[in-house]
Structures are given as structure tokens and as C-alpha cells.
N, C-alpha and C positions, 0 to 999 in steps of 0.2 A: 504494500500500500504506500503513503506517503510521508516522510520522504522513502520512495521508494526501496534502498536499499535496509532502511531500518524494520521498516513494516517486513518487508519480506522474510530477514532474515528472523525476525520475533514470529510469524506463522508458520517458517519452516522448522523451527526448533518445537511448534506446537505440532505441525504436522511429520515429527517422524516419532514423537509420541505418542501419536495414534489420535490426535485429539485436536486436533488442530481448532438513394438516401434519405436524408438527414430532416429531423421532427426539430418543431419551436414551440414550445410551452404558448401558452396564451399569455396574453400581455400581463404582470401580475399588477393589483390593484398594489394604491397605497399602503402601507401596515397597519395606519393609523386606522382605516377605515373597516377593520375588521375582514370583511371580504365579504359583507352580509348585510340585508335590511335589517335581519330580524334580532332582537335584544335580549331572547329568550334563554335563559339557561340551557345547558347543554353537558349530559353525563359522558363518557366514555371510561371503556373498560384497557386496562393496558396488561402487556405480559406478560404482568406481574399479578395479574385478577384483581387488582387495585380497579376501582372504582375512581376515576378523576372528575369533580364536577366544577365549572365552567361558570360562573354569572352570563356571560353573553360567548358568541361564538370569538376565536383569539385570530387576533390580528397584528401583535407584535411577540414575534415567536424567535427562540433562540433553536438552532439545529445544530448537535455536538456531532454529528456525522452526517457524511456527504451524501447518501441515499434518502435519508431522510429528508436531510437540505430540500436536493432534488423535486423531491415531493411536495413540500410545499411551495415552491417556484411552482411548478407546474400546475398546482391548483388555484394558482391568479393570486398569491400573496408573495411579498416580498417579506423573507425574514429580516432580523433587525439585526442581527448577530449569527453567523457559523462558523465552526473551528477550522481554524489553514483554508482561510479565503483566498489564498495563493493557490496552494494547494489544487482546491476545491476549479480552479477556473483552467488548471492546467487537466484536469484529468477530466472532467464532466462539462459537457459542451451543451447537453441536451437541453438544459435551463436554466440557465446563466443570470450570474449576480448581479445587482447594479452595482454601481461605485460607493451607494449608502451605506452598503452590509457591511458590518464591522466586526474585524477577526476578535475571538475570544479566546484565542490560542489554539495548540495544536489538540486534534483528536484524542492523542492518548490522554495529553494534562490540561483542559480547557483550566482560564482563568476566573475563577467562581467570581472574583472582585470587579472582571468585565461583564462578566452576565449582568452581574444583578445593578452594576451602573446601567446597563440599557433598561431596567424595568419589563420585563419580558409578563406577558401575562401566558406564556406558556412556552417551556424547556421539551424538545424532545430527544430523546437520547436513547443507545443501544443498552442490553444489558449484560455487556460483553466488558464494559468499562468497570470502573472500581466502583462497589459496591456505597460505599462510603459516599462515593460523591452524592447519588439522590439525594442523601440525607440533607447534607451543604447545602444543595439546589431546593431542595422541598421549605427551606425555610422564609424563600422569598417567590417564589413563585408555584404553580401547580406542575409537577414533570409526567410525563409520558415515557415509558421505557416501553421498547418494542424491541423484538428479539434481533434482528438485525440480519440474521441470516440461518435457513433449517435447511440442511440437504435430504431430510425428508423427503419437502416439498416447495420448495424455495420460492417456483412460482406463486404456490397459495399464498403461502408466509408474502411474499411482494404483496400480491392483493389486499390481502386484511389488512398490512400497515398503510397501505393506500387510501384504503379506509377510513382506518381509524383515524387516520393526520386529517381524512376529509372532512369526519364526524365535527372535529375538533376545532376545527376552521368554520365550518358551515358551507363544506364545499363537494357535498355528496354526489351533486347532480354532476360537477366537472368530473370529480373519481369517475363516475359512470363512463363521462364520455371518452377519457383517456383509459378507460379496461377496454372499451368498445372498440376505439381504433387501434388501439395493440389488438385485441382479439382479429381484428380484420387484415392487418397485415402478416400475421404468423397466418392465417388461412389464404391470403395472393400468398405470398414468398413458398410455401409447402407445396402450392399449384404449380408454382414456376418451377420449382426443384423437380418435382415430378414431371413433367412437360417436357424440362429437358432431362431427362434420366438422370437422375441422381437420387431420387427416393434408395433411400434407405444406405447409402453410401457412408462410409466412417471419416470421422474428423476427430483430429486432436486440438485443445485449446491451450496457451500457454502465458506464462511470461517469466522474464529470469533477471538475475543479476549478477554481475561480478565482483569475488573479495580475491582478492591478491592474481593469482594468475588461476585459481577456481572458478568456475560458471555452475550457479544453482537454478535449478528450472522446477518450474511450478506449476504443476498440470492441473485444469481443471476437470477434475473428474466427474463424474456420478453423481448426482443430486444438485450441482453447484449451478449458480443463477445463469449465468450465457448459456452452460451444457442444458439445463432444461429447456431455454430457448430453440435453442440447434436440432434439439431432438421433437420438438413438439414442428418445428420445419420438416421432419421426415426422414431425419439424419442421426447415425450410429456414432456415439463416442467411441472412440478405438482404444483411451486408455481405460483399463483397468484396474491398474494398480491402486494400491491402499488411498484410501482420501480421508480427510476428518469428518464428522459425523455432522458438524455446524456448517461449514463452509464449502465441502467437497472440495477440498483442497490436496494434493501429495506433490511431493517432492523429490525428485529426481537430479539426476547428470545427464548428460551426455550419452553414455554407455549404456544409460536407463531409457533412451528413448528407441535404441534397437528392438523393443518389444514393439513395436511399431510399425510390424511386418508386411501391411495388408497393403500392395502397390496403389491399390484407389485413394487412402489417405492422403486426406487434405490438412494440412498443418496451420494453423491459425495464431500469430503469439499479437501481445501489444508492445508496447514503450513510447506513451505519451510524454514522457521527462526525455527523449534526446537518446536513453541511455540502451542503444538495441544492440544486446549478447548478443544475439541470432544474427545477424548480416555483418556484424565487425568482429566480435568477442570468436564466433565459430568457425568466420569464415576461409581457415584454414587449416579448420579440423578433422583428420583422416574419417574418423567415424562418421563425425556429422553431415559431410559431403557422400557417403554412401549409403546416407541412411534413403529408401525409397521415395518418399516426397521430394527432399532434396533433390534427389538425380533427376526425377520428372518435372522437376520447377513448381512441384505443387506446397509452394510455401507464399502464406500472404499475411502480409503486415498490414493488422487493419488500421483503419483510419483514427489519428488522435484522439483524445478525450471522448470516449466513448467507454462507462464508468461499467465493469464488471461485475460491481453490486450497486447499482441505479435503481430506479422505478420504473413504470413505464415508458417513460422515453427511452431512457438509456436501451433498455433492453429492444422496443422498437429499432432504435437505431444498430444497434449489433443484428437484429434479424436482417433489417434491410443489407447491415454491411456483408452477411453473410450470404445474403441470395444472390449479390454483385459480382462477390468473389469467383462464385458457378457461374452463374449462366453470361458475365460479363456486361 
């Protein structure tokens, strides 16, 4: 995640313990303005089975991660505050900050003393982060803790937090429309895929980084948010290997990607930060030049800022980038 190599290497040390085109949000309203006529209270339940109640629907909202950010961008509100607004604009393109949103630090250690200087009438945050923090945060405003990520069912899990941030806003009826046109483009893009033969073909997703003259790569496996995307397109993940049970994440090398047999496979990695192992880091790698994608040039670098744990946009935009990649 971000700064990329730190994030990476803090999931791969969880991940080998077993545990680890292009959509534009609607224009988002003021903050000030709520995003609502109506002044009515308003309950929601978070992933905590906390009960969060609301005097009126919120409109100056703090977002301690960038999915969730996302998500409220996209439902026509402008947060007031999210953590590594740097960050947040280099990797997530789908629904983009204005220059008012103000950094509250980074993801791992947001600064409680920014937040609650913004006056937020509602914090939302994963509960992947230190437990301890709600407490800090619950003292000055109402929090929402949403799971952040279930390789379960990840799509669901997107959905409901979809939701809920919609519930919370007063922006049920946008939620709908943005399920509705992702629903509509994973049913074109799975037409196109099949149309032009590729139903049911295997793809690998990736992204990696370099510590000294090592390259670590990070496959998205099984249950994890793009690979459900990929696969509800009409398409087979080819990795198998171990993934965490939250994230569908595993971790591999090099050597680890010769499991990779299947000559159809299409290889998919990112590096929105500049920093691409795969075309500089590899690119005079014995192995990795004979790995089968490679030699068939079936290796694509997708498009920048396009967030691997997004909301609906995000995840739109990776079907689309995906269906481009085939049929061209």
C-alpha cells in the first residue's frame, strides 16, 4: 500500500503468516451542506454491530482510508479530512479530492488532534487499524468502523460498506445508482470477453517491490477485490497459492511465479508510485523472461491510480481496464 514499499513489506510479513475506460464520481456537493434536504435522524449499524445514530444525515466526514474516502467522493460529498491526501491522489483516480480536503496524517497513524480540529460530524475508518484509536475518535465525534476488506466475499463486503457510508450521508438512492452501473459494466465487459473468446481464460494479478537487490511480489489471489472483479468478467485466476483470509493476498518471488504454467495466462501487475519491479527490476531476469506470459508478451501494466481496494468506481475502472487489455 502507501508509501508503497512500507505497506507492502508490513502485508507480506502478514501474508506469509498465513494471515495477512475510465468512470467520474458525480460532482460532490459542499460538506457543509450535508448532501440532503432532509434533517431527520438517521441510525446505522457498523462492523462492529454498534448501533451509530446521527441527529441529521453527515456532511463533514473524516475518511482514515482511501476506499472508504472513495466512497464518499463518489456519493456527491466532499470529505473534510482523509489520511495521505498525497497518497490518496496518486493511487485513486476514480474520485478525486478537491484542494479543500485536509491531510490528517498517514493511514497507519492518522492525527486525532487534526481530526477533531476539523469538527467532523462523522469519522469513518477500517477495523484493521489500532483498536484504541475509536476510543480517541468516539470522544469527539460519532465513528463508523467497517471491515475494510473479506476475501470471503469482498464484492459483498464493497456493497454493504457502500451502503452503509450511503445510509450515513443520506445518499442511498446515489449507492443504488453507482451498484447499478458497476452491475452493468461487469455484464458489457463478461459479453465482450466472451464474444471475443476468452471466457473462462486465466489471469494472474500482481504488484511488487524492491529491498536491496531482492524483488517481492504480491499476488492477488482468491477472494481479493480486483480477482472477484476478473472473475465475475468470466475469467480464471491462475494463482493458487496461499493468500490471507482478509485481503486474498500471498507473496511470492520470482521463482514463485513459475507455477504459472498455463501458456493462455495473462499477467496483470500495477505501480502507480513510478516504482515498476516488472519492466526495470526483472527485466533481465533468466527466469522471468521465460516465464510463459512473458515470452508471449502477454504482460500489461495497467493504467495509474486505479485503487485495488476502491469502491465502485475503482473496481469499474479495473473491469473496464481489464476488458481493454483483451479485446484491445
Amino acid at each position: 500500500m502507501i508509501p508503497l514499499r512500507t505497506a507492502l513489506v508490513a502485508v507480506a510479513a502478514v501474508a506469509m503468516l498465513g494471515a495477512c475506460g475510465t468512470t467520474e464520481a458525480p460532482a460532490p456537493e459542499p460538506a457543509a451542506s450535508g448532501g440532503t434536504a432532509s434533517a431527520a435522524p438517521i441510525t446505522v449499524t457498523d462492523d462492529r454491530g454498534k448501533q451509530i445514530t446521527l441527529d441529521r444525515p453527515a456532511g463533514k466526514v473524516v475518511a482514515l482510508e482511501w476506499g472508504e474516502a472513495e466512497m464518499v467522493v463518489s456519493l456527491g460529498v466532499m470529505p473534510v479530512g482523509v489520511a495521505d491526501v498525497k497518497g490518496y491522489g496518486t493511487w485513486v483516480t476514480a474520485a478525486k479530492l478537491d484542494p479543500s480536503v485536509k491531510d490528517v496524517g498517514t493511514r497507519q497513524e492518522p492525527s486525532v488532534d487534526s481530526i477533531a480540529a476539523l469538527q467532523p460530524d462523522l469519522i469513518v475508518m477500517e477495523s484493521s487499524r489500532d483498536p484504541s484509536l475509536v476510543s480517541q475518535l468516539e470522544k469527539f465525534a460519532p465513528v463508523v468502523v467497517l471491515t475494510g476488506s473479506d476475501a470471503g466475499d469482498n464484492l459483498g463486503r464493497m456493497r454493504k460498506d457502500l451502503k452503509t457510508i450511503a445510509t450515513a450521508l443520506g445518499k442511498t438512492a446515489e449507492a443504488d445508482k453507482l451498484l447499478a452501473d458497476f452491475d452493468t459494466a461487469l455484464t458489457e465487459g463478461k459479453s465482450k470477453l466472451a464474444a471475443a473468446g476468452f471466457a473462462g481464460k486465466p489471469f494472474a494479478i500482481a504488484d511488487g517491490w524492491k529491498d536491496g537487490s531482492k524483488i517481492s511480489i504480491r499476488m492477488f489471489g482468491k477472494g481479493a477485490l480486483v480477482s472477484d472483479v476478473a472473475t465475475q468478467l468470466g475469467l480464471v485466476n491462475a494463482w493458487t497459492g496461499k493468500v490471507d483470509p482478509a485481503w486474498g493476498l500471498g507473496v511470492t518471488d520470482v521463482e514463485g511465479l513459475t507455477a504459472l504454467k498455463d501458456p493462455d495466462t495473462r499477467f496483470f501487475y500495477n505501480a502507480s508510485d513510478g516504482v515498476d519491479v516488472f519492466a526495470d527490476g526483472l527485466a533481465s531476469n533468466a527466469i522471468w523472461k521465460k516465464l510463459p506470459f512473458v515470452e508471449k508478451k502477454q504482460v500489461t501494466k495497467l493504467p495509474d491510480g486505479i485503487w485495488t481496494f476502491g469502491g465502485p468506481l475503482s473496481c469499474k475502472q479495473y473491469a473496464e481496464a481489464l476488458v481493454k487489455a483483451y479485446t484491445g
